[in-house]
C-alpha positions in Angstrom: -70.7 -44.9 154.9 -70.2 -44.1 151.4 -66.9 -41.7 150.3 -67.3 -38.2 148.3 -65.9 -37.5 145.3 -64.8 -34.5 143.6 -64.3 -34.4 139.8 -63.3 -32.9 137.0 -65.5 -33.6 133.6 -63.7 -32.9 130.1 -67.8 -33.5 128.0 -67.7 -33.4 124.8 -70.7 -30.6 123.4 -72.2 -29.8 120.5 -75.6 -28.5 119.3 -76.2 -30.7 116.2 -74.6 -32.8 113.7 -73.5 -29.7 111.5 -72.2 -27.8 114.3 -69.1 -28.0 115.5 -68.3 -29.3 119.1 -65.8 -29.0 121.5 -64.9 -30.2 125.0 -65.7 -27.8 127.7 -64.8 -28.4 131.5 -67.1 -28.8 134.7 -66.3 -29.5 138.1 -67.9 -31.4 140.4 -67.9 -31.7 144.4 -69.3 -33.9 146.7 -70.8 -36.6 144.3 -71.4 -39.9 146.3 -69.3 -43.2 145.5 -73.0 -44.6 145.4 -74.5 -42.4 142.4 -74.7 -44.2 138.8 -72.9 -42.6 136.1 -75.9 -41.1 134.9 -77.0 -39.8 138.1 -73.8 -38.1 138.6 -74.6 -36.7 134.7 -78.1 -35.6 136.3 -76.3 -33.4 139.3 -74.3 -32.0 136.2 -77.1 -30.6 134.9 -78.6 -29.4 137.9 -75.7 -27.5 138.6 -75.9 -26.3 134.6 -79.5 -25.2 134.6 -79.2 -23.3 138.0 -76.4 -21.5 136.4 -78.1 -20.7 133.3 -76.5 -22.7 130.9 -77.9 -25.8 128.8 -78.2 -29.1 130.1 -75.9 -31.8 128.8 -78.3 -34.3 126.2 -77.6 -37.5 126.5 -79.6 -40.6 125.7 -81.5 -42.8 128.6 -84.4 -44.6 129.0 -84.3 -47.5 131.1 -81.6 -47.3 133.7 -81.5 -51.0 134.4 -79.1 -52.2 132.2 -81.5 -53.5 129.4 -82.4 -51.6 126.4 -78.8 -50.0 125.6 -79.6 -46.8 125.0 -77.2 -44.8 127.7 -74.0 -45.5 125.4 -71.2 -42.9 126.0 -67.2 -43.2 125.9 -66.1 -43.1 128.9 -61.9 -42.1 129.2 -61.9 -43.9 126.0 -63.8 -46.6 127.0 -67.2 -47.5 125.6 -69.4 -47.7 128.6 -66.5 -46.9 130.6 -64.1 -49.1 132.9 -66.0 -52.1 134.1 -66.3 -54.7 132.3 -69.8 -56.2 130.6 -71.8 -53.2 132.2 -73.8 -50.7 130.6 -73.1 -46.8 131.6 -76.3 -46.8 134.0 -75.5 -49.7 135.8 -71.8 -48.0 136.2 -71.3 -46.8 139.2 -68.8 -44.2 140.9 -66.7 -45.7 143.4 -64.9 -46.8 140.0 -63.6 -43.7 140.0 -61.0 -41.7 142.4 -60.9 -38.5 143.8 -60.3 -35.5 141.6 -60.2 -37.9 139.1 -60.5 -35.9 135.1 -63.4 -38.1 133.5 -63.7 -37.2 129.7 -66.9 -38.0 128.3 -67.6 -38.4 124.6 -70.8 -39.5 122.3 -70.0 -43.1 119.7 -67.6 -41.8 117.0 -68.9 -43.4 114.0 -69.8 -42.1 110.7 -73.2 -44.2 110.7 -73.7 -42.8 114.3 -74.5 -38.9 113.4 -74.5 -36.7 116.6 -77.5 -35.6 117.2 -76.9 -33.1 120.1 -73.6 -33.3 122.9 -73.6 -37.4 124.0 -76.4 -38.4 121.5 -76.1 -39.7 118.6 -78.7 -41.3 115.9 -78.2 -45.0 116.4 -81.0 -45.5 113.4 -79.0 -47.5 111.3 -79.5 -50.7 113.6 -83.0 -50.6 113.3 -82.1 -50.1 109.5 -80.2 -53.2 109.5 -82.6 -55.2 111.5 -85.6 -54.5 109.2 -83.9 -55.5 106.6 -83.8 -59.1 107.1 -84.4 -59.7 111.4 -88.0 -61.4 111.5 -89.3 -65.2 110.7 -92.2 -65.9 108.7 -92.5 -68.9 111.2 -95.4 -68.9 113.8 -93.9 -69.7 116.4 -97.4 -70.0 118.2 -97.6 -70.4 122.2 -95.4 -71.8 124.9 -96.5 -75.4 124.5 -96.6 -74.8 121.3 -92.9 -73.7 120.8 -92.5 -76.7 122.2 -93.4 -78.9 119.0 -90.3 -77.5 117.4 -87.7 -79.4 119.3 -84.2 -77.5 119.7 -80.8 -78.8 121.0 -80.2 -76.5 124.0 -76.8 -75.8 122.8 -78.1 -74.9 119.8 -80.9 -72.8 121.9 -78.3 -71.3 124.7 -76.4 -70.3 122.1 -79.5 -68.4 120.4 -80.4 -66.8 123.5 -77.2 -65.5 124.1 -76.9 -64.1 120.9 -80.1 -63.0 121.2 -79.2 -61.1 124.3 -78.0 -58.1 122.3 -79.2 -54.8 123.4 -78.2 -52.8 120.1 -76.5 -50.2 122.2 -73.4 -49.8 119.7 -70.7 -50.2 122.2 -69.2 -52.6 119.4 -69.1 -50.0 116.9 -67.9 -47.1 119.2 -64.5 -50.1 120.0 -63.6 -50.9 116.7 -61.1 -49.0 115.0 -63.1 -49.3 111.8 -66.3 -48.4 113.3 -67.7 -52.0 112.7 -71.4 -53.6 112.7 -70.5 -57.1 112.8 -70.4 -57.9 116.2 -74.4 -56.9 116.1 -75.2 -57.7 112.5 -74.0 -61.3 114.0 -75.5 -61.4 116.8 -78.6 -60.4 115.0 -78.4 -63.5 112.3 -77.5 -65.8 114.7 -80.1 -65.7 116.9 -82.3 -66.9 113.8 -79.9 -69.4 112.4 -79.5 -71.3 115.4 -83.2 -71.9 115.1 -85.2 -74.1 113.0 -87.4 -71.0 112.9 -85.5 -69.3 111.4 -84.3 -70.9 108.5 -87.0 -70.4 105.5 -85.3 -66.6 105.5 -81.9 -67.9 106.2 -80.1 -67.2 102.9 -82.2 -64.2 102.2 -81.7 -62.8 105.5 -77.5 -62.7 106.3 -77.2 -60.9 102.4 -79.5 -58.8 103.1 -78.3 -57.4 106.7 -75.1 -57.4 104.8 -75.8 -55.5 102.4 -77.8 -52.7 104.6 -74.6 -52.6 107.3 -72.4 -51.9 104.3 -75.0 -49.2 102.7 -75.5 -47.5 106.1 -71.3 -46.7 106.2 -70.5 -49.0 108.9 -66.3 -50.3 108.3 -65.2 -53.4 107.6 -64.1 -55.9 110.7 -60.7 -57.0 111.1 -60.9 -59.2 113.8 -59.0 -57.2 116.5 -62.0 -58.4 119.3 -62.3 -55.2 121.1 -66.2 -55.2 120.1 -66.3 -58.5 122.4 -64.4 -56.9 124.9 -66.7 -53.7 124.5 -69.7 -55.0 124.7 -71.8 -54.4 128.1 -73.6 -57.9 127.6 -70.9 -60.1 126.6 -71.4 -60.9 123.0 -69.1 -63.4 121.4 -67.5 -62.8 118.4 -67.8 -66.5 117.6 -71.4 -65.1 116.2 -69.2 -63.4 113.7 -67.2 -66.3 112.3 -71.0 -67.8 112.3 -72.4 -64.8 110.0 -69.2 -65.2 108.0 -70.5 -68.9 107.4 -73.4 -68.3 106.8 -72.8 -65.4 104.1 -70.9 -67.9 102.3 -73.4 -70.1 102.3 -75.9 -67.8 101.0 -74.0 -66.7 98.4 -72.6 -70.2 97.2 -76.6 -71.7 96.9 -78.1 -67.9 95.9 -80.3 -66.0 98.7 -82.0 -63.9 95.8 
């Protein structure tokens, strides 16, 4: 039989991005050691809108782990305390009783607050447009096939291309970084014969969007890695760092 918690939540509010917000305090009784984090977020706002007061926004789509969308800091933690595991798929018996959980949207200056816990994660799609596609047809199964791959060449492309564009990475790093998903992002095409009639063309220009769209510079401190819910390496960012140099040694123009 599951255990009963009661909690205290320190969540961070604010109507828009030019308003200003503030942390505001809730408490919390009886929520069950087998609730989600976002389910316990959804008794929240029960207990808000039976009160008369405005629901808590926060982004979710999925719930299943997979398209990255339920992002939050968590006690200072993106996605909170367990490790490689997205904020639906965390779970409360991670936390005590009358535990204080403070709950805060990505701080990032390319990450605008839209309303409370959401924020406008735009800029990766940005990013992406700017350079994330083949001109290869890749056809069919059996046809993919023609195209013959080293599997640890194409391991290490799925894995990179495992990112779910949540912005965990960004929300870590101290300098509000892109490189762990810019990387991620050119490395799942330049692993790939696919992907390399774009190759120079593609890293300078995903580059040069990240750096437009205000994201800071990386300095190699690894809490992105550590951050993210799906295990990224940041081997993919000494690979985009390669790669960059490549491009701009032959000319990606």
């Amino acid at each position: 039989m599951s255990g009963e918690l009661n909690l205290t939540l320190k969540v961070w509010r604010q109507k828009s991005s030019q308003a200003r917000g503030e942390f505001r305090t809730y408490k919390l009784r009886g929520i069950s050691e087998e609730m989600s984090f976002l389910e316990m977020l959804d008794v929240l706002n029960e207990q808000l809108v039976q009160a008369g007061e405005e629901p808590v926004a926060f982004d979710h789509d999925c719930r299943e782990g997979i398209c990255g969308s339920c992002g939050m800091m968590i006690n200072g933690q993106a996605h909170g305390p367990e490790k490689t595991t997205t904020t639906c798929q965390l779970h409360m018996r991670k936390f005590r009783n009358n535990d204080v959980i403070v709950i805060e949207p990505w701080r990032a200056a390319a990450f605008p607050v839209i309303k409370d816990l959401a924020v406008d994660r735009s800029a990766f799609d940005r990013i992406q447009s700017a350079g994330g596609f083949t001109s290869v047809n890749v056809g069919n199964a059996p046809d993919g096939n023609s195209l013959l791959v080293p599997k640890p060449d194409a391991d290490k492309a799925f894995e990179a291309a495992t990112c779910i564009g949540c912005g965990g990475c960004v929300a870590a790093c101290k300098n509000a970084s892109a490189m762990l998903f810019v990387s991620a992002k050119v490395s799942q095409f330049a692993l790939l014969p696919q992907g390399a009639p774009e190759r120079e063309k593609r890293v300078l220009s995903m580059v040069a969007k990240m750096d437009e769209e205000g994201f800071g510079g990386c300095t190699n401190t690894n809490e992105c890695e550590a951050a993210c819910p799906v295990g990224i390496s940041v081997e993919n960012i000494a690979r985009l760092n390669r790669e960059y140099l490549h491009a701009t040694v032959v000319g990606g123009a």
